[in-house]
GULOTI-917962 format. One record per atom (N, C-alpha, C, O, CB): x, y, z. Coordinates in steps of 0.1 Angstrom, whole numbers, padded with zeros to 4 digits, always signed. Glycine has a CB too. Example, Ala and Ser with C-alpha at 12.3 -4.5 7.8 and 13.67 -1.06 7.14 Angstrom:
BEGIN
+0132-0057+0078 +0123-0045+0078 +0132-0033+0078 +0142-0033+0085 +0113-0045+0090 +0128-0022+0071 +0137-0011+0071 +0129+0000+0079 +0134+0011+0080 +0141-0006+0057 
This chain:
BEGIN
+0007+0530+0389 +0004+0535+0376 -0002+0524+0367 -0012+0526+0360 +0018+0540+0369 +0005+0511+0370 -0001+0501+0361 -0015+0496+0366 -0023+0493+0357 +0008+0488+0361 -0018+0496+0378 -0031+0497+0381 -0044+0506+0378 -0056+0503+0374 -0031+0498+0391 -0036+0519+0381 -0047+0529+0372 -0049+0529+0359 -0059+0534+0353 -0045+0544+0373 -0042+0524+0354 -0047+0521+0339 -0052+0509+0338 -0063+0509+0331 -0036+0520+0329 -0050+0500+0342 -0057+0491+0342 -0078+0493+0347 -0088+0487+0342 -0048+0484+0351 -0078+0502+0358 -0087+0507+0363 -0095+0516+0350 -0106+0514+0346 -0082+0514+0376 -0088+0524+0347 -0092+0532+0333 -0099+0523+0326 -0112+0522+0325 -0079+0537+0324 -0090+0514+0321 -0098+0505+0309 -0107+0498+0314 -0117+0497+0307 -0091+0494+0300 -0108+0493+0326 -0121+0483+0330 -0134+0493+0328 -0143+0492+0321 -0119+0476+0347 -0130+0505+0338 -0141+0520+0340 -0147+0519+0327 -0159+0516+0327 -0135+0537+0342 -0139+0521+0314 -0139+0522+0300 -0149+0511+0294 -0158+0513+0286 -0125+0521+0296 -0145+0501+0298 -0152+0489+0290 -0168+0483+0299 -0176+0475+0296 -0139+0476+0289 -0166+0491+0310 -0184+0485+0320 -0190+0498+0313 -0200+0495+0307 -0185+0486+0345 -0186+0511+0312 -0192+0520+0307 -0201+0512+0290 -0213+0509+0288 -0180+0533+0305 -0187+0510+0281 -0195+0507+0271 -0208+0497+0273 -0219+0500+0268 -0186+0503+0264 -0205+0487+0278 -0209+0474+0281 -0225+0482+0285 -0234+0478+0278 -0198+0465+0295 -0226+0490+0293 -0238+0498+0305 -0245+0505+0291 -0257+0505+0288 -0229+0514+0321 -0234+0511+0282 -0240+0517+0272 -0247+0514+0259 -0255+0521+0253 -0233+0523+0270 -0241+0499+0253 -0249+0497+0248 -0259+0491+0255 -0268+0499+0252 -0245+0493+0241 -0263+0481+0263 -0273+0478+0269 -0283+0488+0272 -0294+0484+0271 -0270+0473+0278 -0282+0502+0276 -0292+0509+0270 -0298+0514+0258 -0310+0516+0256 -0292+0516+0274 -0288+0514+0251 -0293+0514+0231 -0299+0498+0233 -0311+0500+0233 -0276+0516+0215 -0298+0489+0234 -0305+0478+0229 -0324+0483+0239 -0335+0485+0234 -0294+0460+0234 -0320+0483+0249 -0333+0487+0253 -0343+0493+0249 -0355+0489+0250 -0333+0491+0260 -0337+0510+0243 -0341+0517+0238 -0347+0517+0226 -0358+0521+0222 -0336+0522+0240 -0335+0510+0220 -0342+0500+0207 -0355+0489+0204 -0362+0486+0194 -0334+0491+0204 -0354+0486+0216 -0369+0475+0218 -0378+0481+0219 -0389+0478+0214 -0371+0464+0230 -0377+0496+0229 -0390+0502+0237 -0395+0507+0218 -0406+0504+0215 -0385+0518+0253 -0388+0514+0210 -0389+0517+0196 -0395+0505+0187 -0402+0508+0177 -0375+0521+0191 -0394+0496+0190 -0399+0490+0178 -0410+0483+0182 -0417+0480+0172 -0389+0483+0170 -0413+0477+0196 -0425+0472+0200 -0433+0484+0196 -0442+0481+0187 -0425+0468+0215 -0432+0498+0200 -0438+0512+0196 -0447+0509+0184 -0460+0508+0182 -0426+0523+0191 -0433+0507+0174 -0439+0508+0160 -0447+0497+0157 -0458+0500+0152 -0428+0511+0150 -0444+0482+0158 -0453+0471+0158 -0467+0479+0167 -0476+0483+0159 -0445+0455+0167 -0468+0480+0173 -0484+0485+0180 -0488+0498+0169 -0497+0493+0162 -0483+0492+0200 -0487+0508+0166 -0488+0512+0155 -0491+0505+0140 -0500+0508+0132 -0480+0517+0155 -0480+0495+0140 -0486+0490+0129 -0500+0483+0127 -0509+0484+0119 -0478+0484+0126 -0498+0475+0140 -0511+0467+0140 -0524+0471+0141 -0534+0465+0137 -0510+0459+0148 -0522+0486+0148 -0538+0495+0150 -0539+0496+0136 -0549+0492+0132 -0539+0512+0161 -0530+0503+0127 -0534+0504+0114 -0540+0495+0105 -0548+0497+0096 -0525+0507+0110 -0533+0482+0109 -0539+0474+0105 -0555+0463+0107 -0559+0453+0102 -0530+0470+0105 -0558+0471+0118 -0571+0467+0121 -0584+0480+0116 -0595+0477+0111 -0570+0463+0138 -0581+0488+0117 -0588+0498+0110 -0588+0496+0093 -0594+0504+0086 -0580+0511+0114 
């Protein structure tokens, strides 16, 4: 029993861990986006 819980929370905490690391990614792929946008704008 004390193992599966233990197993739980680890499962629990690589998930988060996995999850934010794709929001930060997703976050970059977004704002490099918007920097290139900006800058075409700004050359026009």
């Amino acid at each position: 029993m004390n193992l599966l819980t233990w197993d739980l929370v680890a499962l629990l905490s690589i998930l988060m861990v996995v999850l934010a690391i794709v929001i930060i990614v997703f976050l970059g792929f977004k704002v490099v986006k918007l920097m290139n946008q900006d800058a075409e704008k700004h050359k026009t």
